[in-house]
Each structure stands twice: as C-alpha cells, then as structure tokens.
C-alpha positions as CSV (number, residue, x, y, z in Angstrom):
1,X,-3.4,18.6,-11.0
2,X,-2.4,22.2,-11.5
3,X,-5.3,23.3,-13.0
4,X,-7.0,21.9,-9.7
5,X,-4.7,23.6,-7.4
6,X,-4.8,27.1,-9.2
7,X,-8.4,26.7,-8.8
8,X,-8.2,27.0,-4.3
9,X,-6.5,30.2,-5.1
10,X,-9.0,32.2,-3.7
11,X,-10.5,29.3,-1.6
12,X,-11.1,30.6,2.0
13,X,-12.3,27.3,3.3
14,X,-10.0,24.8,5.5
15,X,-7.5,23.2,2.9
16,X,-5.2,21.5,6.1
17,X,-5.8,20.6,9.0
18,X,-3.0,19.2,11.8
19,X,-3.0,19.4,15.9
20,X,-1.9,22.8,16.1
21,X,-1.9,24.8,12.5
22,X,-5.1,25.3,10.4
23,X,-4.5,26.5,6.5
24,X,-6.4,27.9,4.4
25,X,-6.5,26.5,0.8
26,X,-5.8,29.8,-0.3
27,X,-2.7,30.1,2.3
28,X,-1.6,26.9,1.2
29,X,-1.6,27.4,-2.5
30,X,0.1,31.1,-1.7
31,X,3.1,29.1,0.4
32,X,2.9,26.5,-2.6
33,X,4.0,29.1,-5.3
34,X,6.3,30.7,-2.6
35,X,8.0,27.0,-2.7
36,X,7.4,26.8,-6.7
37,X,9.2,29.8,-7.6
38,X,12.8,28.0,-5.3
39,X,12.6,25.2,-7.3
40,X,12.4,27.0,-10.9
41,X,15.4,28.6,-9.5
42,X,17.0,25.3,-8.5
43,X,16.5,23.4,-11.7
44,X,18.8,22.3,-14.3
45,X,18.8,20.1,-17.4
46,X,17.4,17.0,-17.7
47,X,14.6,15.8,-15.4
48,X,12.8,18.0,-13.3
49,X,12.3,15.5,-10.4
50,X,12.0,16.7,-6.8
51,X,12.6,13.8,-4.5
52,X,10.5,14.4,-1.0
53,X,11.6,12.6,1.9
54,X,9.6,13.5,4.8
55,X,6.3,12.3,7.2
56,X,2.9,13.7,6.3
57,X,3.4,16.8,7.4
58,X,2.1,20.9,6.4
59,X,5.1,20.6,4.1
60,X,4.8,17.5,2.1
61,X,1.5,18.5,1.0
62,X,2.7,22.2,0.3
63,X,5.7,20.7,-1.8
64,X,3.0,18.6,-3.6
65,X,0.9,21.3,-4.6
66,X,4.0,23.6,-5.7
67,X,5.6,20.8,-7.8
68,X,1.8,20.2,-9.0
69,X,2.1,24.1,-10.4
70,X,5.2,24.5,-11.9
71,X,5.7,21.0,-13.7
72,X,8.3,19.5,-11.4
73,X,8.2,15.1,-10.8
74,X,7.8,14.3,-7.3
75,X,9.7,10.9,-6.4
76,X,8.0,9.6,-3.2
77,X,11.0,8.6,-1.3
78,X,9.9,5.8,0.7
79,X,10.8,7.0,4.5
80,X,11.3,3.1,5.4
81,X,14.0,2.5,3.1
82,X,17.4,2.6,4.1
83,X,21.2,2.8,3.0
84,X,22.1,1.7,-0.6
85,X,18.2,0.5,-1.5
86,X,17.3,4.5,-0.6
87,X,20.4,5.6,-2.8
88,X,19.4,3.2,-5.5
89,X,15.7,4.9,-5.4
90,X,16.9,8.4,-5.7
91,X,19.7,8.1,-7.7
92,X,17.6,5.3,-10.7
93,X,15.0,7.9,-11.0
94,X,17.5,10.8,-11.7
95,X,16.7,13.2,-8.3
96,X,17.8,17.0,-9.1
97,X,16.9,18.0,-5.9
98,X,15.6,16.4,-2.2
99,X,13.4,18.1,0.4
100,X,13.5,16.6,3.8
101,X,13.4,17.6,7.1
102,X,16.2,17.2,9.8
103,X,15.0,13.7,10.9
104,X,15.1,12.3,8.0
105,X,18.4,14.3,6.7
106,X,20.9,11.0,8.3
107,X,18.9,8.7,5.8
108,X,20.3,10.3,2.9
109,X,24.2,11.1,4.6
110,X,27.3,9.7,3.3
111,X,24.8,8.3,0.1
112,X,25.5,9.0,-3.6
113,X,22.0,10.2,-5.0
114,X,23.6,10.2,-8.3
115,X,25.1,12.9,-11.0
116,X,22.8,15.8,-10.4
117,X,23.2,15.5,-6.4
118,X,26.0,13.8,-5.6
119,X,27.5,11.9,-2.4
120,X,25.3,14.3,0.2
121,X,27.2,14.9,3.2
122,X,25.0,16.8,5.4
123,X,23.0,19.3,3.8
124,X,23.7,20.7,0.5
125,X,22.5,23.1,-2.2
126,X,20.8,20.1,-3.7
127,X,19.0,19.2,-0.7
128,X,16.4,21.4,1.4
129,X,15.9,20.6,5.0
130,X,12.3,22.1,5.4
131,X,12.8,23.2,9.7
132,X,16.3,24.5,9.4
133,X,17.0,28.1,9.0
134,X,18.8,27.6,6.1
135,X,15.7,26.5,4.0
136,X,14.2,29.6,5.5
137,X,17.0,32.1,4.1
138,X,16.5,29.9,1.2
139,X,12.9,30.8,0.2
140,X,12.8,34.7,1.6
141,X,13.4,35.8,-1.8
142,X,10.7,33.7,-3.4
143,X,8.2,35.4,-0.6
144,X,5.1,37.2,-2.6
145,X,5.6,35.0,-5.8
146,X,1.7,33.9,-6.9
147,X,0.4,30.7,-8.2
148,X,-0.7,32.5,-11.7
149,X,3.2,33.9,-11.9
150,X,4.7,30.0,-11.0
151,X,2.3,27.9,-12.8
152,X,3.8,26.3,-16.1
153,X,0.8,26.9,-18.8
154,X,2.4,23.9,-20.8
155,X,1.6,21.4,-18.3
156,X,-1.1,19.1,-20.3
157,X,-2.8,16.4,-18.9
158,X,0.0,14.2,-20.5
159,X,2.7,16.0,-17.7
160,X,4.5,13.2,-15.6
161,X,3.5,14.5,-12.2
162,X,5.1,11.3,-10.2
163,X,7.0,8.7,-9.9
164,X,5.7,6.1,-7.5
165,X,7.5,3.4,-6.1
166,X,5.6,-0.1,-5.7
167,X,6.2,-1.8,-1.9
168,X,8.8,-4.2,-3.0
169,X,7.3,-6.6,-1.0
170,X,8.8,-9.8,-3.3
171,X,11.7,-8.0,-5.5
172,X,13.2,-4.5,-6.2
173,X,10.6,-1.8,-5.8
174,X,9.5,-0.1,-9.4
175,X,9.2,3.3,-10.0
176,X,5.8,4.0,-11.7
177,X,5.3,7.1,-13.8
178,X,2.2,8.6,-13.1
179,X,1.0,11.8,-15.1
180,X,-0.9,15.0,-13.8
181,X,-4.0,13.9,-15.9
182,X,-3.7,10.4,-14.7
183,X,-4.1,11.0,-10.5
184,X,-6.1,14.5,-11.5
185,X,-8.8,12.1,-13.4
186,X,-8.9,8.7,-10.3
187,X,-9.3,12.1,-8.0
188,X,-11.9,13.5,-9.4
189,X,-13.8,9.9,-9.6
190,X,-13.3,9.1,-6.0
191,X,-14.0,13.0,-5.4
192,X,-17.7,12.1,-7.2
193,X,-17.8,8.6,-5.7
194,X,-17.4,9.4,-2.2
195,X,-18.0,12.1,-2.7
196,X,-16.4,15.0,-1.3
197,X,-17.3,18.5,-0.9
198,X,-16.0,21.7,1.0
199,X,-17.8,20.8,4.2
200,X,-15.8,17.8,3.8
201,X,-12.4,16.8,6.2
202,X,-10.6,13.9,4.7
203,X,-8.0,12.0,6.9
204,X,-4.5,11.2,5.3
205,X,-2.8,9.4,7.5
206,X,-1.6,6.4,5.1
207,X,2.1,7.8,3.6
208,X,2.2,10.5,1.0
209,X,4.9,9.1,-0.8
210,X,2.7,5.7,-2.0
211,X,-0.1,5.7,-4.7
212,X,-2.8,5.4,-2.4
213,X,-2.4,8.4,0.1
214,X,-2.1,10.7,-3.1
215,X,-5.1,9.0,-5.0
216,X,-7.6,8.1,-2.5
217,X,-6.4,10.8,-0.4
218,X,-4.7,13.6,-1.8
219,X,-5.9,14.1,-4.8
220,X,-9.6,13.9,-4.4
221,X,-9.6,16.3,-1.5
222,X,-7.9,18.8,-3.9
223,X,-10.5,17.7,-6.3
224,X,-13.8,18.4,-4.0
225,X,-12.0,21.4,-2.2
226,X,-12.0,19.4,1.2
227,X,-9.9,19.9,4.0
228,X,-7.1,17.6,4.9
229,X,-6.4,16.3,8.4
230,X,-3.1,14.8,9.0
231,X,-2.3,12.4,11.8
232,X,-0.8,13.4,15.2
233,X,3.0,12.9,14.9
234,X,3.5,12.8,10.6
235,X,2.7,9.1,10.7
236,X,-0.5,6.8,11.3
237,X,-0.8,5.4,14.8
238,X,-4.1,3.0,15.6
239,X,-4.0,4.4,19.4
240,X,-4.0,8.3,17.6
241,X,-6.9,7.6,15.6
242,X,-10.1,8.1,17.0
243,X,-8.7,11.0,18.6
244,X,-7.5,12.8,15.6
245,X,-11.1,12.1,13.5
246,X,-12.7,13.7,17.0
247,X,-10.3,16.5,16.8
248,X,-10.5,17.6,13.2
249,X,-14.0,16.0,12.5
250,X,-13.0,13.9,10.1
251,X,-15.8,12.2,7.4
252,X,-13.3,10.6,5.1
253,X,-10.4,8.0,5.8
254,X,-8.7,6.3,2.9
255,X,-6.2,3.3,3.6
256,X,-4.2,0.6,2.1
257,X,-3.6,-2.7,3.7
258,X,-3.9,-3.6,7.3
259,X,-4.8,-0.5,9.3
260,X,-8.0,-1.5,9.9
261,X,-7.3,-4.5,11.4
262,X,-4.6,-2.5,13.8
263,X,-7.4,0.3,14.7
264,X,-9.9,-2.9,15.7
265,X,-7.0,-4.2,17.8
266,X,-7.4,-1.2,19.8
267,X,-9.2,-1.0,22.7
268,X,-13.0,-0.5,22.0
269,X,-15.0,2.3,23.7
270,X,-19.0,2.8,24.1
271,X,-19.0,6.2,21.8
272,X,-16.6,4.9,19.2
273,X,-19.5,5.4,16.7
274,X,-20.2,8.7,17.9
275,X,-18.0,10.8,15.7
276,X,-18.5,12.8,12.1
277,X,-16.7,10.0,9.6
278,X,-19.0,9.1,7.0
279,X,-17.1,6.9,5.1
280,X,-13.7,5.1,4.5
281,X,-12.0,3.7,1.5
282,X,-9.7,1.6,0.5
283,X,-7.9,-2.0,-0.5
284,X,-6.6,-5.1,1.2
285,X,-9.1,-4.9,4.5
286,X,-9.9,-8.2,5.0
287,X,-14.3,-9.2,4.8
288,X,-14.5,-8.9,8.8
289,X,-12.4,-6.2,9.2
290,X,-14.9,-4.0,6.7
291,X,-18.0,-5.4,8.5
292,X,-16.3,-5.1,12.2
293,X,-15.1,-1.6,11.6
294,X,-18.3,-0.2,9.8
295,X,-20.1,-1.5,12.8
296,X,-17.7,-0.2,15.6
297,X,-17.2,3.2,13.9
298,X,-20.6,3.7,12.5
299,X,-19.4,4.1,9.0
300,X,-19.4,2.7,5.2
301,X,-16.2,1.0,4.1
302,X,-15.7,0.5,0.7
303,X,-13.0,-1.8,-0.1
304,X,-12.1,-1.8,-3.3
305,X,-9.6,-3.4,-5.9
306,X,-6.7,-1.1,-8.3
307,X,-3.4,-1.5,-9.2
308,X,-0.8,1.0,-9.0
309,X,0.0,1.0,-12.2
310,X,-3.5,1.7,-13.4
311,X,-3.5,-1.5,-16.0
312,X,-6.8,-2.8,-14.2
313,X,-9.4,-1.9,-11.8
314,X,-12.0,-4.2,-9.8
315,X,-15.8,-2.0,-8.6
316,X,-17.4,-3.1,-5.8
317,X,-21.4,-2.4,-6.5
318,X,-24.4,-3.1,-4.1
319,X,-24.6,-6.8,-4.9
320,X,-21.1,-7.9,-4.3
321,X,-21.1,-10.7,-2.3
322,X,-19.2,-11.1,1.2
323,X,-15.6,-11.7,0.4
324,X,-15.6,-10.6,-3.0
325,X,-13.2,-7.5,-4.4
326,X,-16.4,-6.6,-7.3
327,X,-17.0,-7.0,-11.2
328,X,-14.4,-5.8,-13.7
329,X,-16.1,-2.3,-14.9
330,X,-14.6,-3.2,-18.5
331,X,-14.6,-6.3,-21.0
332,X,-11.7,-8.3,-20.9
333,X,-10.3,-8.8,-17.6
334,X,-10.3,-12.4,-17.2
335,X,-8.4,-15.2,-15.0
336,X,-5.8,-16.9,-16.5
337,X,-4.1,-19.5,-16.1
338,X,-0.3,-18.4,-16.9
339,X,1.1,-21.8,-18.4
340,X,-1.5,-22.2,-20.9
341,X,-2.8,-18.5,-21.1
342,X,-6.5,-20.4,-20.9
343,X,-8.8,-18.6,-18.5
344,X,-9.8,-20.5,-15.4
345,X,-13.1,-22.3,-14.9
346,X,-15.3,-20.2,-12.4
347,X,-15.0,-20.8,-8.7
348,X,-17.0,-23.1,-7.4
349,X,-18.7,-22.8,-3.3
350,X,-20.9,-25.4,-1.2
351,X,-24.0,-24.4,0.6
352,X,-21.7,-22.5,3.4
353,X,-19.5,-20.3,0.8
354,X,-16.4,-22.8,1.4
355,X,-14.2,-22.1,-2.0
356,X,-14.4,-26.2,-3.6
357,X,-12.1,-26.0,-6.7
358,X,-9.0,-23.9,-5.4
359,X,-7.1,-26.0,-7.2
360,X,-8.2,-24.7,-10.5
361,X,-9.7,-22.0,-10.6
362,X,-7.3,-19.4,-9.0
363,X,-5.1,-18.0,-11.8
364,X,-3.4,-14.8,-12.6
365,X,-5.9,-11.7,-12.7
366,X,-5.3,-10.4,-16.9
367,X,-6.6,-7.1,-18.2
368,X,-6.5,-7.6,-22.0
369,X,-7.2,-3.8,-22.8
370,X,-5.5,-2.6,-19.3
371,X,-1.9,-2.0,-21.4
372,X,-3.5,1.1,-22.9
373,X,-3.7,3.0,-19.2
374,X,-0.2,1.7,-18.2
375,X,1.9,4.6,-18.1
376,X,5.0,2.7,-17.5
377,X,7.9,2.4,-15.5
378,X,10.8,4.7,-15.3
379,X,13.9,3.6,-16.9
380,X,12.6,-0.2,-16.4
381,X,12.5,-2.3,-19.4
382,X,12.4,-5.7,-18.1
383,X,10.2,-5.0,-15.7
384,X,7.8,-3.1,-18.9
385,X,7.9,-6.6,-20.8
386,X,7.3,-8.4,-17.6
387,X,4.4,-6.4,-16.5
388,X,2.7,-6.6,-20.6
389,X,2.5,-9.1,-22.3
390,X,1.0,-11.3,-25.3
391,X,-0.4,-7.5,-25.6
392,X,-1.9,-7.7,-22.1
393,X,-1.8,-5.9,-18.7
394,X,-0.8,-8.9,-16.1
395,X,-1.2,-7.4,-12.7
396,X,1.1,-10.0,-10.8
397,X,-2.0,-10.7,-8.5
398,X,-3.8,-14.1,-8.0
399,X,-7.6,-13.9,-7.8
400,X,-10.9,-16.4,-9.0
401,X,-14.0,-15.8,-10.6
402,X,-17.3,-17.0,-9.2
403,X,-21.0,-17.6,-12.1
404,X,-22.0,-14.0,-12.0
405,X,-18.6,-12.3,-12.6
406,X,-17.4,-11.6,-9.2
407,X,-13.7,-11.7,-8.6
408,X,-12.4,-12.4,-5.7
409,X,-8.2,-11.7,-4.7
410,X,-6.1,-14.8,-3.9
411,X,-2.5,-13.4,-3.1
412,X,0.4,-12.0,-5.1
413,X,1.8,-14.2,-8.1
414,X,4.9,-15.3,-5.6
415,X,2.5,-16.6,-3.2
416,X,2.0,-20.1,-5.1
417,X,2.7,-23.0,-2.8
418,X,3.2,-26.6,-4.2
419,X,2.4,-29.5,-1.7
420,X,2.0,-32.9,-3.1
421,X,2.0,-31.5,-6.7
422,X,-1.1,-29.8,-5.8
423,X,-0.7,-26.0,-6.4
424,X,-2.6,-23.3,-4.5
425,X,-2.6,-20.0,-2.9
426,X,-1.9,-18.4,0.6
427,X,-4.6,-15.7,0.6
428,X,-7.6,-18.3,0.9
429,X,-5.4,-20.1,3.7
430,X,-4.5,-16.2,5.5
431,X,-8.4,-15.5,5.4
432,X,-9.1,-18.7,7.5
433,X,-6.3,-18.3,9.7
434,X,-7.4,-14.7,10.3
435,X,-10.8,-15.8,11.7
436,X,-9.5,-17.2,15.1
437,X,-10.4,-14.4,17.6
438,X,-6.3,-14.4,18.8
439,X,-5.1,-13.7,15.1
440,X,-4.7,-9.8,14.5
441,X,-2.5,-11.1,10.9
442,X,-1.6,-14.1,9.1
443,X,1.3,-13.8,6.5
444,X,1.3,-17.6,4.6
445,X,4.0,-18.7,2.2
446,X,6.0,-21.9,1.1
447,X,9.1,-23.0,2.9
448,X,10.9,-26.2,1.1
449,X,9.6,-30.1,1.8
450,X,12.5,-32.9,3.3
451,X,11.8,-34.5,-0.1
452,X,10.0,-32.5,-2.9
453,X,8.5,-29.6,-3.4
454,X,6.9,-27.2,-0.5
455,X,5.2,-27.4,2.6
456,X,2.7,-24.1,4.2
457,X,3.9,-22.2,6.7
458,X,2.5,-19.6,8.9
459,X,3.5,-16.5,10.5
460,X,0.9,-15.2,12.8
461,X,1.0,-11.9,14.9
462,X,-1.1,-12.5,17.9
463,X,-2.9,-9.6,20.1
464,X,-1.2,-8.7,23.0
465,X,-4.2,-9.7,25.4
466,X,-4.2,-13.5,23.8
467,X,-3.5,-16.5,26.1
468,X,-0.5,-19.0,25.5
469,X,-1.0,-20.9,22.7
470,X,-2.7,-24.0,23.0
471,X,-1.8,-26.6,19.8
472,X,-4.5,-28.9,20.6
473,X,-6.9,-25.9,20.6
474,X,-5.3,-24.5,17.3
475,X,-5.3,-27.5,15.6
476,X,-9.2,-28.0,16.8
477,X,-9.8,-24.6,15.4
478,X,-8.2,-25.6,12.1
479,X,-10.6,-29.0,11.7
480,X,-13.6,-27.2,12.2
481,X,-12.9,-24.4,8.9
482,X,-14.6,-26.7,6.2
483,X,-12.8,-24.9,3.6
484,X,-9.8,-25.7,4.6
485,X,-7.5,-27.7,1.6
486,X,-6.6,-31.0,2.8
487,X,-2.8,-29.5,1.8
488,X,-3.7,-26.0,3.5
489,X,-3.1,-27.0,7.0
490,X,0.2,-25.2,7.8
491,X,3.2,-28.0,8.6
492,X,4.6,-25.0,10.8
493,X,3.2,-22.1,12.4
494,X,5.5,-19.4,13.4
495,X,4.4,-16.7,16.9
496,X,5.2,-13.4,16.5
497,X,3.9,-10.1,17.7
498,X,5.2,-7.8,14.8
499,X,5.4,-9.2,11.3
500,X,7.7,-7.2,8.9
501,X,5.6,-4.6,7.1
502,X,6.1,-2.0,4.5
503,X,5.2,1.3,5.3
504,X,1.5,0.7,4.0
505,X,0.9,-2.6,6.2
506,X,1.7,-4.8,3.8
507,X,3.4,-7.9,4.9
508,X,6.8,-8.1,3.7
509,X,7.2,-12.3,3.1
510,X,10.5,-12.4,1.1
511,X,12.2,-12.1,5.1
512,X,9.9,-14.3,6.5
513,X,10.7,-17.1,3.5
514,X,14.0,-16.5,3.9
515,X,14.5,-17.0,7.4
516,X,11.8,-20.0,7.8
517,X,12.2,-21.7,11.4
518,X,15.5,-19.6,11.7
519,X,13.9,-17.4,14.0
520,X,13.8,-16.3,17.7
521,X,10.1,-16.6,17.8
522,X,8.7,-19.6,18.8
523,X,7.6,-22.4,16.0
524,X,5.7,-25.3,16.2
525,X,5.4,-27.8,14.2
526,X,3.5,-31.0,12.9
527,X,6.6,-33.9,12.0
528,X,4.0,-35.8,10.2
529,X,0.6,-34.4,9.0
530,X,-1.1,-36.9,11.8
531,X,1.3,-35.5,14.7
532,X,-0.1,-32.8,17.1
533,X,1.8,-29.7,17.0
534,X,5.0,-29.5,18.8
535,X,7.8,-27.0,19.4
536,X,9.6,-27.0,17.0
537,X,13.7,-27.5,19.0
538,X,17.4,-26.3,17.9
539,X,18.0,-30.5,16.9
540,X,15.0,-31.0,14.4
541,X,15.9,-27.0,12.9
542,X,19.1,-27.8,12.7
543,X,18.5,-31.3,11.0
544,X,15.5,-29.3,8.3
545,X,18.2,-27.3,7.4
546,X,20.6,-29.7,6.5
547,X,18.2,-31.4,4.3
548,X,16.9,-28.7,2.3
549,X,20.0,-26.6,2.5
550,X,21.3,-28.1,-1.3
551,X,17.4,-27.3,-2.4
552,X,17.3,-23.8,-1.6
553,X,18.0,-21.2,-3.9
C-alpha cells in the first residue's frame, strides 16, 4: 500500500471528493506525509499502531494513506462501540496513539486505552483531535515534509498494515491482522475486476474502519488512481444517496450488508437510472435486492462472497444461478458437516428452485488450503485454533452446494435452530420472509421450546408506509412459499421498525435472542402450530418465561 500511494505523488487528477472540498491525489498524498512525519515523531517502542476513531471524512483517508507510508498499524476503531467494549478494543490491540475528531473525543473519556495511552481524560499527547487547534499547532512543524522523505523503504509486502475488527455480531469482536501486501493485492483485483481507472469516482460510504470500505473501496481506488466520493455528513444515509452519486458522478459503490435494501426503501423517482454509476459491489444483498436495484438504478451489481480474514473466497461468474453466492475459484472448499467432518450431499431443488433437502445438506462452508492466506488474529489464540482446524480454514458460515458446484450462503454457524430434532438454518427461512412486499428485513433465530429444544422466531422491520398487520394475511402469505420447512414457520413473529444493526447493516441477533418476547414491540404468536396468530399478552409472556427460565443459559 505505500508503494501505491507514493505512486499519486505527482497525480493531478481528483483523489477525494466531499460536498464542499475537492483534493487532488497529489494534495492528499502531500497532507499524508505532512501527517506521517507527526506520527514518526510520536512513536515509541513496541507496536506502532495508530488507532483512528472518526466518520469517513478528508481525514480518515488522509491518516490512511500516511500510516500506509511510514509503516504505522491502523486499528479501525469501530465508531458504534461504546464504554468498556471500546476500551477493551483499543487497549487488546496495544493503541500508541488515537486520532479522532471532537465528536467522537467523549467516546474515548474517562477510558483506560491501556499502558501506552493511558486513562484519557480529555485530550492528551497521545490522542489527536483532527478540528481542534491543538492538532493544528501539532502538525505546523511537520508542514513541507514529502512522501519520499516519510516513507519507510523496509515496508515489504509482509508489513501489518491493519488490524480489523470482525462485527461481533454473536461474540467478542476479533481483531484481524491484515498486511500492506494483503489489501494492496484484493485492491488491485477488484481495481482490474471492476475495473477502475482515473476517470473513475468511487463512492465510500460504508465505514472505513471495517474490511470492506478499505478493500472494495479504499484500496482499489488507490489502486486504479480513482477519485473518492464520501457521503454527505461522514456516514451512509439511503435518503443522501442518490444525491451524492449525482453530485460527485459517482460510477462505483461498494457495500456490505443491507444498504441496498434501505436505498430501495427509499422513495423511487422517474430519473433514478439517469445518473453516471456503472457498477456496485459487494456482499450480503439479498437475490431481489441485486435485481431490484440494478433495475431501478440502471447498474450491474455484483454480489459476491469473502471473508475477512481472507481464509476463503466464493466468484460469482456469468452462469451463476439466481440466489447463488458463485463457484469456489480454488480446489478444496467443500461443505461440511462439523460432527462428522463428512462433506454434505449436494442441494437438492424441485421444478420451482424450492431448496428440498435443507435438512442435510446445509453444513459449515471449509476451505482446506484457505489456512495458508489467514494472516491471523492479534493476540487471539483461542480464537486462532477455533477459526483452523484439522489443518483447515472454517469460515463460521453456513452455506450448500447445488450439482454444478454452486454454493449458496445459509446463515452464520450460531444461526442453527433445532425444532422437533430437525436441524436447519435461518438464512433460507429470512430469504422467504423477505419476499412479502411489507418486509424491508427479517432477522430469524431460535428462542427455547415449553418442552425441548427450540422453536423459530422472527424479527421483522416493516416499511413505514405498510398497513397494520394482518395474521390471517401473513399466515396466508406463509402457505403459499412452497419451500417453506414444515418446522420453518415461525412460532412467533416479532414487529419492529429498527432492528439492532452493526455499523455495516448487519443484524445484530445475540440482543434480539436474548430478549425473545421481552420486548416493547408487538409479538404474535401461534400457541399451537394449528392456531392462527395472536398477540402474544403480559400472562402467556410471563408464563413462557417461567417455563424456559431453568432452560436458558
């Protein structure tokens, strides 16, 4: 990554792009070394990582390019994150220093960020706050320094360049160690893939402190030598978007989870296709979402399937069928099944499509050769065994194979539900839910059974223009899906109009587990599995909690 920014040097072309300040890539890269030379100055002993807390904004991506040069470890500090979890981030992955902005300067108050910082108590040597006059004063004597006199020469492609933290959305997040040659080489193949070029404006809007804002983003725009547009504000907005691709003629969006659905919510409007974006990539967009919002916003959407750590990768090609994620591009990624480490028999579909063996063929997706591009966690052993092992790269996601070698994702490992002793998974059961026209996102997961074992329940956010809900009408809706699981049908169905995200849009279902038909929002309810829905009142809640309260971990 440095030898890619040292080469915008001289670049006069648009590098970044926000609502009211244009840089060029060579006035970025100049304010990068200007930022490169404080923090040589700053460092000490130990690890050189540079913890930056802030929106996407002019800075973050200057930091990113000056920590790039001189050899420094960013640590995306997840903005979300709050109180001890944020102090537990920082301080685990060893922070020397933390650049933030005044917003975000009461996040880290009053915390211990560990030996090299301390307990922060307002702003301190260790900490920059990029629009204060301090971090002004700060850099003034750091003003003229170059890119060739900042750059470390002994950064190899084997450099840690980043520590990334995975969403946490069912445990503790990890920190995963990503090097310079690692997100320099996925940059320059989406760069070709895309592909990207000078004339090219790509729109970052998904945070820069996650995996994919710096490797479907980021990175390949420094790669090609495109522009980047930021959104309006530092943070994504579905109402800001079409406005901000009009405004900075944007030809490249990348995303990660839901945002496309949230942009569709929007309300549509006769020139939506009438703009420059050429193409948008990304993971986690459900089948209609990618064909609704290539239509709407006359674009190509590739979807397409990668772990943060790197251990396996899923292509999308021209034959892909509807729903699918692609073909492994190398030998040995399989579907296991993780009790008996056998692989699963292949997926098998009726005339329609409808998924017929659920029950067996979903397993755990394997990469048998992926353990050699896992670079790791910081300081994480348990979760290094956990993540590899017999030898292999488990990826902790659920997913079936069809005849031909398509994969196809089912849900996260924690997303097992056990009805009946029939075991399946809640991403086959979200995609149905998901078609009803009222349904913007369905978030499935297992609450505890009266007697034994679990029963499905539902957390649906509905768009704000939807009627009341009608049970007989919902559980109509659900009769007609043909490739609904006789033990799919969700024994509960909870009405909301936020689910709990990560800062990616990634529902966050530990909560929603936890808190089951403990919950302001309304909840209805089958008693039997022949019963019509009901609301679900303070008695019977009460009652369901007194029966699985001694069965609940």
């Amino acid at each position: 990554m440095a030898a890619l920014v040292l080469a915008l040097a001289e670049n006069e072309s648009p590098g970044i792009l926000t609502a009211d300040r244009t840089l060029t890539h060579a006035e970025a890269v100049s304010e990068a070394a200007t930022r490169g030379a404080w923090l040589l100055a700053q460092r000490q002993p130990g690890p050189f990582h540079v913890a930056i807390l802030l929106d996407n904004t002019v800075d973050f991506l200057l930091w990113l390019e000056a920590a790039a040069l001189v050899g420094a470890v960013v640590v995306g500090a997840n903005s979300t994150h709050r109180g001890d979890e944020l102090a537990r981030d920082l301080s685990h992955t060893e922070c020397q220093l933390v650049v933030t902005s005044s917003a975000h300067l009461p996040l880290v108050d009053g915390l211990d960020l560990g030996p090299a910082i301390g307990t922060v108590h307002g702003a301190s040597d260790r900490v920059l706050v990029v629009d204060a006059t301090s971090a002004v004063d700060a850099l003034r004597p750091h003003l003229g320094a170059t890119a060739h006199d900042v750059v470390d020469h002994d950064i190899s492609p084997a450099t840690l360049g980043y520590l990334l933290f995975t969403s946490g959305t069912s445990g503790a997040p990890k920190a995963v160690r990503c090097t310079q040659g690692r997100l320099a080489g996925i940059s320059q193949i989406v760069c070709q893939m895309t592909p990207l070029g000078p004339e090219d404006v790509s729109y970052v809007a998904m945070p820069l402190f996650h995996s994919n804002a710096l490797m479907a983003g980021w990175g390949p725009s420094i790669a090609g030598g495109s522009a980047v547009a930021l959104p309006s504000g530092g943070r994504f907005s579905a109402h800001g978007f079409i406005e901000d691709v009009r405004r900075h003629g944007v030809t490249y969006f990348n995303y990660v989870g839901k945002p496309l659905s949230y942009i569709l919510a929007t309300e549509e409007r006769p020139d939506d296709a009438d703009t420059t974006l050429r193409t948008c990539f990304g993971n986690e967009a459900t089948v209609d979402d990618i064909d609704r919002f290539a239509d709407r916003f006359g674009c190509t959407v590739n979807d397409a399937y990668g772990s943060s750590e790197g251990g396996a990768t899923v292509t999308r090609t021209a034959d892909t069928p509807k729903g699918a994620l692609g073909r492994a591009p190398f030998e040995g990624t399989v579907v296991l099944d993780p009790e008996n480490l056998e692989e699963c028999p292949v997926a098998e579909f009726d005339e329609a499509g409808r998924l017929l063996n659920a029950d067996t063929c979903i397993g755990e997706l394997v990469s048998k050769t992926g353990g050699s591009s896992f670079e790791g966690y910081w300081a994480n052993d348990g979760a290094m065994e956990a993540r590899l092992r017999n030898g292999w790269y488990w990826t902790g996601d659920l997913a079936y194979r069809d005849a031909a070698g398509f994969l196809y994702f089912a849900g996260r490992d924690h997303d097992w539900i056990r009805v009946d002793g029939e075991n399946f998974a809640a991403a086959p059961i979200e995609r149905i839910l998901g078609r009803h026209p009222d349904v913007i996102l369905a978030a499935v997961f297992a609450v505890p059974d009266e007697h034994v074992g679990d029963q499905v329940m539902a957390a649906l956010e509905i768009s704000a223009g939807a009627p009341p809900f009608d049970p007989s009408a919902f559980a109509a809706f659900l009769a007609d899906q043909g490739d609904l699981g006789t033990k799919w049908a969700p024994k509960y169905i909870r009405l909301t109009d936020h689910l709990p995200k990560t800062a990616t849009s990634k529902v966050v279902k530990k909560g929603l587990r936890a808190e089951r038909w403990r919950t302001r929002d309304k909840v209805w309810w089958r008693p039997s599995p022949s019963s019509p829905y009901e609301l679900l009142g303070d008695a019977d809640a009460a009652r369901l909690e007194e029966t699985v309260a001694d069965r609940i971990l």
